[in-house]
C-alpha positions as CSV (number, residue, x, y, z in Angstrom):
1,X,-21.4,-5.8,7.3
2,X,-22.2,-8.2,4.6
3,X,-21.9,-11.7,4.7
4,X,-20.2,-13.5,1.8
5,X,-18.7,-16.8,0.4
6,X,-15.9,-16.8,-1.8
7,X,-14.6,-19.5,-3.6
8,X,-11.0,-19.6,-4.8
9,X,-9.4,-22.1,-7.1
10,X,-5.6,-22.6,-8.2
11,X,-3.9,-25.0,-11.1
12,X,-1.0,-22.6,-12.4
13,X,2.3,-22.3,-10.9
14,X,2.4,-22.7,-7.4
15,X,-1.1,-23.0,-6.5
16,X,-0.9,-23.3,-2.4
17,X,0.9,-19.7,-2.9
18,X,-1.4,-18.3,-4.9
19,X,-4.3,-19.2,-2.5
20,X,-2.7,-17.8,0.5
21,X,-1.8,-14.9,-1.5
22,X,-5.2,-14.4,-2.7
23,X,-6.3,-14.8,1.0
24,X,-4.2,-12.3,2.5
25,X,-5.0,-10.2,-0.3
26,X,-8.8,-10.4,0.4
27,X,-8.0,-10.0,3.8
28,X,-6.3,-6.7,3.3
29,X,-8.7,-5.2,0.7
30,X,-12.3,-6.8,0.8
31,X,-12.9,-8.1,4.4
32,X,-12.0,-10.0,7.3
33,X,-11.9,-13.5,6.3
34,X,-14.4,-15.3,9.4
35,X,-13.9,-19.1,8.1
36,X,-11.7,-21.2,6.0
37,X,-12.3,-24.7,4.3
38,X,-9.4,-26.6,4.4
39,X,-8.0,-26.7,0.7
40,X,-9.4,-29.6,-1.8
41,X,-7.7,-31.0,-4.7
42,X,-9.6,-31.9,-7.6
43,X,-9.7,-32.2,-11.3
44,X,-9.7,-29.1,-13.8
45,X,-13.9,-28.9,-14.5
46,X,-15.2,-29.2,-17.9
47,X,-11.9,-29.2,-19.6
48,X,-8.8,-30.9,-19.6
49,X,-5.6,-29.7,-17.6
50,X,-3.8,-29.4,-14.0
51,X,-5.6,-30.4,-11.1
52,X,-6.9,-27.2,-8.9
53,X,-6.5,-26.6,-5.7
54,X,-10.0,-24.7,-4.6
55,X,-11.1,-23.5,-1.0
56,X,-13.8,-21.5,0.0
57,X,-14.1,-18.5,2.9
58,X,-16.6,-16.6,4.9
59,X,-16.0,-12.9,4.7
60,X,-17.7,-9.8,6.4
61,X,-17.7,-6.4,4.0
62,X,-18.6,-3.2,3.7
63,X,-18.0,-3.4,0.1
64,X,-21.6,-3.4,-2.2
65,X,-21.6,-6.2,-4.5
66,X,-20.6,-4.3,-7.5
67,X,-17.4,-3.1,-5.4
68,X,-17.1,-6.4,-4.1
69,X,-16.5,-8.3,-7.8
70,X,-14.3,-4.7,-9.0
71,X,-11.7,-6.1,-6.0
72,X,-11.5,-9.4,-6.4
73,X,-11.1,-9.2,-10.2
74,X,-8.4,-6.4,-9.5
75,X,-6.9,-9.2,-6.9
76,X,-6.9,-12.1,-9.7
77,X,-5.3,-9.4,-12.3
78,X,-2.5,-8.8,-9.3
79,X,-2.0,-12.1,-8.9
80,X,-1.7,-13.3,-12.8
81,X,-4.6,-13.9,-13.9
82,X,-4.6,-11.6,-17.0
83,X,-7.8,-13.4,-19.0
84,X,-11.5,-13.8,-17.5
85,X,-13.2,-17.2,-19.1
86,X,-14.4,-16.9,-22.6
87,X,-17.5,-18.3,-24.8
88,X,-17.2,-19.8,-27.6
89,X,-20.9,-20.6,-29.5
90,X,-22.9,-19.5,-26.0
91,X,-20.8,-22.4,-23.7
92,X,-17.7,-21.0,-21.7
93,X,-14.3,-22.5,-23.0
94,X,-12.1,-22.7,-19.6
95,X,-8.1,-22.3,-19.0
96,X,-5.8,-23.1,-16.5
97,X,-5.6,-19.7,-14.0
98,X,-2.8,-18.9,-11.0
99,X,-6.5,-17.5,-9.2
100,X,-9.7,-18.0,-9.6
101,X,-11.9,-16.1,-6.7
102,X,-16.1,-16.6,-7.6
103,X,-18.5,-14.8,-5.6
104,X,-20.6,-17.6,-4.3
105,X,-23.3,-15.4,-1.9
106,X,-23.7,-11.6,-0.8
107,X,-25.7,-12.5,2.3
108,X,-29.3,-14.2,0.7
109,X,-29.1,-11.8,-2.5
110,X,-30.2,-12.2,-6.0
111,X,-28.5,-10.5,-8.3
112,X,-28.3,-10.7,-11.7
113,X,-26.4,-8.4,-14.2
114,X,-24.8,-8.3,-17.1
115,X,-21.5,-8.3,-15.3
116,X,-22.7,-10.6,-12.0
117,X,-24.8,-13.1,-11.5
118,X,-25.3,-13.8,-7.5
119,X,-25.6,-17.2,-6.6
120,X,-23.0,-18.4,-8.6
121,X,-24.9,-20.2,-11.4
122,X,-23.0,-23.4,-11.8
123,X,-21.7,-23.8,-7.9
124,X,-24.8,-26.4,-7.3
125,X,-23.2,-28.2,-10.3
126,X,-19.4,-28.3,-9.0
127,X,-18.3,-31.1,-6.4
128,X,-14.9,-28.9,-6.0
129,X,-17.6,-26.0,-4.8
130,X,-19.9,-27.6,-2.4
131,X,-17.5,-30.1,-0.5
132,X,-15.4,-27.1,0.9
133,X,-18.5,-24.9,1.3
134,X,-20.3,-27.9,3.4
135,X,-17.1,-27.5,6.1
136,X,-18.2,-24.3,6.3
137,X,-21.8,-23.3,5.9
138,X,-23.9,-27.0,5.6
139,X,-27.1,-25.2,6.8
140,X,-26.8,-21.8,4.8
141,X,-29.6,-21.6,2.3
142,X,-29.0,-21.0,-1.6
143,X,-31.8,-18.7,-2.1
144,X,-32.7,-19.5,-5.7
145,X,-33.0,-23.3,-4.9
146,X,-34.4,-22.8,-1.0
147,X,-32.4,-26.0,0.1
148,X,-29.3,-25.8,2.2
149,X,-25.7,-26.7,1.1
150,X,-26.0,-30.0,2.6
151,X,-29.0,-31.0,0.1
152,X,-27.2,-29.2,-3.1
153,X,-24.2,-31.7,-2.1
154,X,-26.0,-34.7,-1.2
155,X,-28.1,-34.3,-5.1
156,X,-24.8,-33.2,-6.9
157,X,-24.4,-35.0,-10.2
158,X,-20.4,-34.0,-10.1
159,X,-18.5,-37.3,-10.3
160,X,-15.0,-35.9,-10.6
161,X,-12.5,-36.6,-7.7
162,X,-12.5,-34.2,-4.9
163,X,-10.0,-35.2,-2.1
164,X,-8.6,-33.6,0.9
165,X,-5.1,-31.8,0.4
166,X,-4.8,-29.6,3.2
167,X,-6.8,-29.8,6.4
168,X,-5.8,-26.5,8.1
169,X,-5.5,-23.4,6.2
170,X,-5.1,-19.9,8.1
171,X,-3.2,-17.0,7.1
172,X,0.2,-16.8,9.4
């Protein structure tokens, strides 16, 4: 079994919902779910709107990496999210979404495809990334970088607002 990190990220309609529905969902379909951050608040990133709520879990899959984004895209489209992000003049315009799940890690992979790109390739750049992934994983190494989560948190240049909204998250 493959270990992953998943990142998931809220700021339409009832965004606490949406996260534990995207959890059991993942749960059901992708993997078991092995850790959870609690569940951060923070302002939307490069763009103005809602605040998010964002978490990120540890799963264990079967599912290739391919498979793996086919799921939880299929996941986002069950749970609203009808439109991926766009680009407009090569830099990605952003909207509010009811789920956002990114594909942090598949185990210490590099991948890089037209349709995925494994690391993400902004998460070193994203407070509302590496905060919950630090409760989680502080000494698992980002294998394009070779430092740990700890370091990529410590050196982020992220100055929005990141705050604590829910300590204990678990599916019931």
């Amino acid at each position: 079994m493959a270990q992953v990190f998943l990142s998931l990220g809220s700021n339409k309609g009832n965004c606490f919902m949406q996260l534990k529905k995207a959890t059991e969902q993942i749960q059901n379909d992708v993997g078991k779910i092995i850790k959870f951050s609690s569940i951060f608040k923070s302002k939307s990133w490069a763009y103005e709107d809602s605040d998010y709520l964002n978490a990120v879990i540890e799963i264990k899959t079967f599912l290739s990496p391919d498979k793996l984004l086919q799921k939880t895209q299929e996941i986002e489209k069950k749970l609203g999210r009808n439109t991926k992000t766009k680009t407009e003049n090569g830099k990605p315009v952003y909207s509010s979404r009811s789920i956002d799940i990114d594909i942090l890690f598949y185990e210490n992979k590099i991948i890089k495809t037209e349709q995925l790109t494994i690391p993400h390739p902004l998460m070193h750049l994203r407070l509302f990334v590496l905060k919950p992934m630090m409760q989680i994983a502080p000494d698992f190494v980002h294998p394009v970088f070779d430092k740990t989560i700890e370091t990529l948190y410590i050196r982020c240049e992220d100055k929005n607002s990141v705050s604590l909204y829910k300590k204990d998250f678990r599916l019931s």
